[in-house]
C-alpha positions as CSV (number, residue, x, y, z in Angstrom):
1,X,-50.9,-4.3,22.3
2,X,-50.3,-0.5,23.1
3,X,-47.3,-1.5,25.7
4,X,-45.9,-3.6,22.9
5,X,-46.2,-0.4,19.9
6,X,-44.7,1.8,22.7
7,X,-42.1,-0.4,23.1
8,X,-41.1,-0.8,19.4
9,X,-41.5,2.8,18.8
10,X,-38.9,3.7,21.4
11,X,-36.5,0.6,20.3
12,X,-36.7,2.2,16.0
13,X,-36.0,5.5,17.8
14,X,-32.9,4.4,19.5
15,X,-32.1,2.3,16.4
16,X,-32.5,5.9,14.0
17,X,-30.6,7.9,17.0
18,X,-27.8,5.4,16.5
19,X,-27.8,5.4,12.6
20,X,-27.6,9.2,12.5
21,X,-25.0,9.2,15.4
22,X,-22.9,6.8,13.3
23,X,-23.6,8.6,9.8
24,X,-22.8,11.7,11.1
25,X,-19.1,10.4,12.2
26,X,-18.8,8.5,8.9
27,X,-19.1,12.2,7.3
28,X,-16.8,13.4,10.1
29,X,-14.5,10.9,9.1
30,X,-14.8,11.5,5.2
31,X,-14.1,15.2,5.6
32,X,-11.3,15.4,7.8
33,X,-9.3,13.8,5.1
34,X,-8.5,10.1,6.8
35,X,-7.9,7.5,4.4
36,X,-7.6,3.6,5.7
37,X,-5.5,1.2,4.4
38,X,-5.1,-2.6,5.0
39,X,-1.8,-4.1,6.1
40,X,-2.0,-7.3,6.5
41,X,-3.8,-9.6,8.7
42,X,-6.2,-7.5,11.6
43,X,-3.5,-4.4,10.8
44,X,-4.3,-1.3,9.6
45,X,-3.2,2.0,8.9
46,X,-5.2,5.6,8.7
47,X,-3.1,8.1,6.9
48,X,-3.9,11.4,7.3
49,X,-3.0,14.5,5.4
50,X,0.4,15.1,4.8
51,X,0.2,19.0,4.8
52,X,-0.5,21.2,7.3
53,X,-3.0,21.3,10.6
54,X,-6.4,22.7,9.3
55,X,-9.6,23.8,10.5
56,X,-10.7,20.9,8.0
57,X,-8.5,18.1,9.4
58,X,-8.9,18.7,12.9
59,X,-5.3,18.6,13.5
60,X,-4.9,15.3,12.3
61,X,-2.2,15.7,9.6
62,X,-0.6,12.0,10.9
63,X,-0.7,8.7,10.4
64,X,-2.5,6.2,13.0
65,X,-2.7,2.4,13.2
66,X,-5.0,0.4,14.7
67,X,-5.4,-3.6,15.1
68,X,-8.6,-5.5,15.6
69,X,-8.9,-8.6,18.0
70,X,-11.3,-11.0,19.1
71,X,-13.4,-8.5,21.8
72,X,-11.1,-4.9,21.6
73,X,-9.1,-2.9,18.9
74,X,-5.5,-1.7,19.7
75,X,-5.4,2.1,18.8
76,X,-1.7,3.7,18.0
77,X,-2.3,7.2,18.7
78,X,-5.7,8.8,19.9
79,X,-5.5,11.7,17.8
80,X,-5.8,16.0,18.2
81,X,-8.5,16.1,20.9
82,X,-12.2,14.5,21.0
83,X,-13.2,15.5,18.2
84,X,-10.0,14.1,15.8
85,X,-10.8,11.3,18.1
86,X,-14.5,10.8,17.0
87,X,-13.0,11.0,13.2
88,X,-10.3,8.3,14.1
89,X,-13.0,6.1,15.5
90,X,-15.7,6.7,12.6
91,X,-12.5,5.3,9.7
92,X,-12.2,2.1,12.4
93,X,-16.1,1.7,12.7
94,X,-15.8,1.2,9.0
95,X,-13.9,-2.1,9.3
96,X,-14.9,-3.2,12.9
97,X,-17.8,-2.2,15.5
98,X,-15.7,-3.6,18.2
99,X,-14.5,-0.8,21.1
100,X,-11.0,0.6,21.0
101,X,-9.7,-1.0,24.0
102,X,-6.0,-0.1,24.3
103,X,-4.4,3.2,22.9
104,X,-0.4,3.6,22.5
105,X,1.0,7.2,22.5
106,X,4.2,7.3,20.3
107,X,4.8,10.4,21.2
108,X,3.9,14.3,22.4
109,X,3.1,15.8,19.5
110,X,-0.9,16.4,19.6
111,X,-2.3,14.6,17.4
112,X,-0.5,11.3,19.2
113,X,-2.3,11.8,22.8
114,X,-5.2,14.7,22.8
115,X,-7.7,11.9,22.3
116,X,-6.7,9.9,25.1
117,X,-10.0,11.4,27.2
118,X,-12.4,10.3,24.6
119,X,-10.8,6.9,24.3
120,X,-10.4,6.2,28.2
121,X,-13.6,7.4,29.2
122,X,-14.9,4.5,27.0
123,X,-13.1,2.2,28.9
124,X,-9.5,1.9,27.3
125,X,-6.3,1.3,28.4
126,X,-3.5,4.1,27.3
127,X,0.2,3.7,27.3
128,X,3.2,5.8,26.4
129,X,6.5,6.4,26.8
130,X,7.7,8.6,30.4
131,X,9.8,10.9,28.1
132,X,6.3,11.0,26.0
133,X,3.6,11.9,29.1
134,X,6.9,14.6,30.6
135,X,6.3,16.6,27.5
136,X,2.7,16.2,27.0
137,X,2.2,17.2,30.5
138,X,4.9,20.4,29.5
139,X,3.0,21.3,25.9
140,X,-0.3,20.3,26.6
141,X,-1.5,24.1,27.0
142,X,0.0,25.7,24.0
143,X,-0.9,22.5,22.2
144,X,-4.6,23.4,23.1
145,X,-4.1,27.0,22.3
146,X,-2.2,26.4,19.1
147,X,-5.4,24.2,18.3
148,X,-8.0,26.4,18.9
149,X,-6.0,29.1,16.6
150,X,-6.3,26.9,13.8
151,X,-9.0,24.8,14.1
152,X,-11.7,27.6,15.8
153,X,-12.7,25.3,18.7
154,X,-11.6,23.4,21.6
155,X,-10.1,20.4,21.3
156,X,-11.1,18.9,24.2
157,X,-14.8,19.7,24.0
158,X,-14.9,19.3,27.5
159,X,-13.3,16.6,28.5
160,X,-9.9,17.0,30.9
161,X,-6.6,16.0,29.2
162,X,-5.3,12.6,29.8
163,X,-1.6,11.4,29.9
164,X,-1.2,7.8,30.0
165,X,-1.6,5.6,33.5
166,X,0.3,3.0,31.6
167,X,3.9,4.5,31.3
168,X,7.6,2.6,30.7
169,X,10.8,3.5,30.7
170,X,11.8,1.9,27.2
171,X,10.5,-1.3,26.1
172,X,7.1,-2.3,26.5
173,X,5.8,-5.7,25.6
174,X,2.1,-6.4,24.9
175,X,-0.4,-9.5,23.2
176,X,-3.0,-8.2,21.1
177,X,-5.0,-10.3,18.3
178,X,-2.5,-13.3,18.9
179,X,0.2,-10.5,18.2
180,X,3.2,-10.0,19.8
181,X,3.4,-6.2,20.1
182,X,6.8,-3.7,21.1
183,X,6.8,-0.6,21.8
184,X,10.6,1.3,22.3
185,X,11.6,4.5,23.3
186,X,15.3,4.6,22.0
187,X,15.3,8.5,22.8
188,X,14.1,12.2,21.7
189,X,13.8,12.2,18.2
190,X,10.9,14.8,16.7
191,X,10.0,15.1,20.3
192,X,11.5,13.9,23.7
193,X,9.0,10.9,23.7
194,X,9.2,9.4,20.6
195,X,8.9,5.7,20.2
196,X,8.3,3.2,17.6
197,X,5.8,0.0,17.2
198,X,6.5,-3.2,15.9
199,X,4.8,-6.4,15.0
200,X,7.9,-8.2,14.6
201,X,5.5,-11.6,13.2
202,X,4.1,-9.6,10.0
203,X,7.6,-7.6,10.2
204,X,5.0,-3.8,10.4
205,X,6.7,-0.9,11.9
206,X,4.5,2.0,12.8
207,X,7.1,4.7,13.6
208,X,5.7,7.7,15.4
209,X,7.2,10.5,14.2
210,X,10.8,9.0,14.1
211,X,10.0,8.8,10.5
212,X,8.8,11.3,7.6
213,X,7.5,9.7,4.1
214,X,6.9,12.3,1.0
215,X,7.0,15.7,3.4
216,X,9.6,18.1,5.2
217,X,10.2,16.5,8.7
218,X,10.0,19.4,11.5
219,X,12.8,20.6,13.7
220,X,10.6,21.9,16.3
221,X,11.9,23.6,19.8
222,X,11.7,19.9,21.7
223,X,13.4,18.1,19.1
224,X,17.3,16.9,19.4
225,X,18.3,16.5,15.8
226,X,21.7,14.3,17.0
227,X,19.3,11.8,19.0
228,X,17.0,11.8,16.3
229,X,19.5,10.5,14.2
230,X,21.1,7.9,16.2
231,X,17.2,6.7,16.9
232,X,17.1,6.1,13.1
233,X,19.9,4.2,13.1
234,X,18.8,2.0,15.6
235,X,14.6,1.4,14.2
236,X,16.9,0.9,10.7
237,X,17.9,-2.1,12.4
238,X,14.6,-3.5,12.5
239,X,13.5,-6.2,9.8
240,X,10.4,-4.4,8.8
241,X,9.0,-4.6,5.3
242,X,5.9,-2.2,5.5
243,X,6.4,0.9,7.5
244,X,4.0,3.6,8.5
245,X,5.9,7.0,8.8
246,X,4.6,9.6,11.2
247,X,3.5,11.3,8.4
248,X,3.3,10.4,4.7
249,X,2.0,7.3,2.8
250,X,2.9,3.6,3.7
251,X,6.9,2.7,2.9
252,X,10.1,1.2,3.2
253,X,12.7,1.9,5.7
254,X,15.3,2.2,3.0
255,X,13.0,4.9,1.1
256,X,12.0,6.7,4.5
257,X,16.2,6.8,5.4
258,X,16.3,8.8,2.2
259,X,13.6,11.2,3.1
260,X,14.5,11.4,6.7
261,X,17.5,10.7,8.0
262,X,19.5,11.6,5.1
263,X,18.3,14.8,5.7
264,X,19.1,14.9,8.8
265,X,22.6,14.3,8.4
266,X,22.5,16.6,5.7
267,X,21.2,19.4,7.7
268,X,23.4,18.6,10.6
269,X,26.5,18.2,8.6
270,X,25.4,22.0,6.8
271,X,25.0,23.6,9.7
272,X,28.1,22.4,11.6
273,X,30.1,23.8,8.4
274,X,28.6,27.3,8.8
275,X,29.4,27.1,12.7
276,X,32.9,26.0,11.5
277,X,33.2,29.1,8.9
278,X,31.7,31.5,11.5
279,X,28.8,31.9,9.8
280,X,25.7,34.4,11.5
281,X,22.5,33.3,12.6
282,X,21.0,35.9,10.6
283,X,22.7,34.3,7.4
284,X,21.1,30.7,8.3
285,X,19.0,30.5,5.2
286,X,22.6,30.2,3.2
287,X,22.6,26.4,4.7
288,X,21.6,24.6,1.5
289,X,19.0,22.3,1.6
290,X,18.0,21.8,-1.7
291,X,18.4,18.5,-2.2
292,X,15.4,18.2,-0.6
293,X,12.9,20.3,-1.7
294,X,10.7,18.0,-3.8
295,X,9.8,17.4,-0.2
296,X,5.9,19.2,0.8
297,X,6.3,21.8,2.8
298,X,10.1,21.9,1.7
299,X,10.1,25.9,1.1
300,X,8.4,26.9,4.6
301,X,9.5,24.6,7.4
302,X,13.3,24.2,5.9
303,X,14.4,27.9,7.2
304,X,13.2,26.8,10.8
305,X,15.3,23.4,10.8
306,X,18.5,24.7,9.7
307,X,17.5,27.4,12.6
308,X,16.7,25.1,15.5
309,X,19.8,22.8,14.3
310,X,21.8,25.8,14.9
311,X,20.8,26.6,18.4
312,X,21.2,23.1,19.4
313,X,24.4,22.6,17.7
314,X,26.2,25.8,19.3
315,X,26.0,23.9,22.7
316,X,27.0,20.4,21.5
């Protein structure tokens, strides 16, 4: 009788242990700003904030995806570290206790790969792009440092970074939850590494960061604003009818066109003008972009694209 009240007192302790563990990432989850939304079928989307990196957010100011199957979950992009990774995995524990088994990088910004340790030490497969694990491998420290400026702690909390084992040139092909799944690097786009993911049976299109909904798309030092353009072009080919932008809420390819590669024809097209009119770069804020600043973030990332368009565009 005392062996079998030991024996239940250790099995409600692991049982309590478990519920805190699992509450305690719940509240992760609800404070980090993650909101889930269902697609269709085992699809889902997690969108993030659509402002800045926080101490608050973890660095998860993105969009993810995830799909359940029958024993695994398919994760698009593992998130800002291990602990944006913990927050990712509390908003899928809501829907499904199943383990993330698979994890897709669409690119090398940090919040698409810092969370591949986390993931893969739990047993899951990670794949990317070869453009994508070149410039995580290049960015990964400032990444890290650039985290732990605004966030206040490590991203990693002791875990090594992980670039994917799983890498392919372009195209990759994969069968999850009786889904036929693509994943296609076209070329550099936000960054070098940028590739989209679509479900071509329930026509979903998770683009990376190929695509901005509702806030200012960033030029950043990696980017190549004239690939990133004809990459549009070709994902605009693509018979999607629900799209998940890199960042902002769940759309339309013909909306996100507007709010992403109209602008960056727009910017492109200003910027060649001033080069034309032998304009200074210390007159590059006279590039008008106005016609996009109902855009968040419009007023403080727009002088930096019209910048880094510039430097580009000199050598073209």
């Amino acid at each position: 009788m005392y062996y079998l009240y030991r024996k239940l007192c250790v099995l409600l302790a692991f049982t309590m242990s478990m519920s805190i563990a699992l509450m305690s990432q719940m509240a992760l989850a609800a404070n980090t700003g993650l909101t889930t939304e269902h697609l269709e079928g085992p699809v889902y989307a997690i969108i993030g904030e659509t402002g800045n990196r926080s101490a608050e957010n973890l660095g998860n100011n993105a969009n993810f995806g995830f799909i359940v199957g029958d024993t695994g979950v398919l994760l698009i992009d593992s998130g800002a570290g291990t602990h944006a990774a913990k927050a990712i995995e509390a908003k899928i524990l809501e829907i499904t206790p199943l383990p993330i088994t698979v994890v897709i990088n669409t690119g090398g910004q940090d919040h698409r790969w810092l969370g591949n340790a986390y993931f893969a030490k739990q047993g899951a497969r990670i794949i990317a792009s070869n453009a994508a694990v070149a410039d995580q491998n290049a960015r990964a420290g400032d990444q890290i440092q650039g985290l732990i400026a605004t966030t206040g702690q490590h991203p990693m909390n002791n875990l090594d970074i992980l670039t994917a084992p799983e890498t392919f040139e372009q195209t990759y092909e994969l069968n999850h939850a009786g889904l036929g799944i693509t994943i296609h690097h076209q070329g550099a786009a936000h960054t070098p590494g940028d590739s989209w993911v679509f479900i071509p049976a329930l026509k979903i299109l998770f683009t990376g960061d190929i695509a901005y909904g509702d806030r200012m798309l960033g030029v950043i030092e990696v980017s190549d604003s004239q690939s990133w353009v004809d990459v549009f072009e070709a994902m605009a080919q693509l018979p999607a009818q629900k799209v998940i932008p890199g960042h902002g809420l769940v759309s339309t390819l013909a909306k996100l066109s507007e709010q992403t590669y109209n602008y960056l024809v727009h910017l492109r097209q200003g910027v060649g003008e001033f080069l034309d009119n032998g304009g200074d770069l210390a007159d590059i804020r006279k590039v008008d972009q106005s016609a996009f600043d109902d855009l968040l973030n419009y007023a403080g990332i727009a002088p930096g694209n019209a910048l880094r368009v510039y430097e580009q565009m000199e050598w073209e």
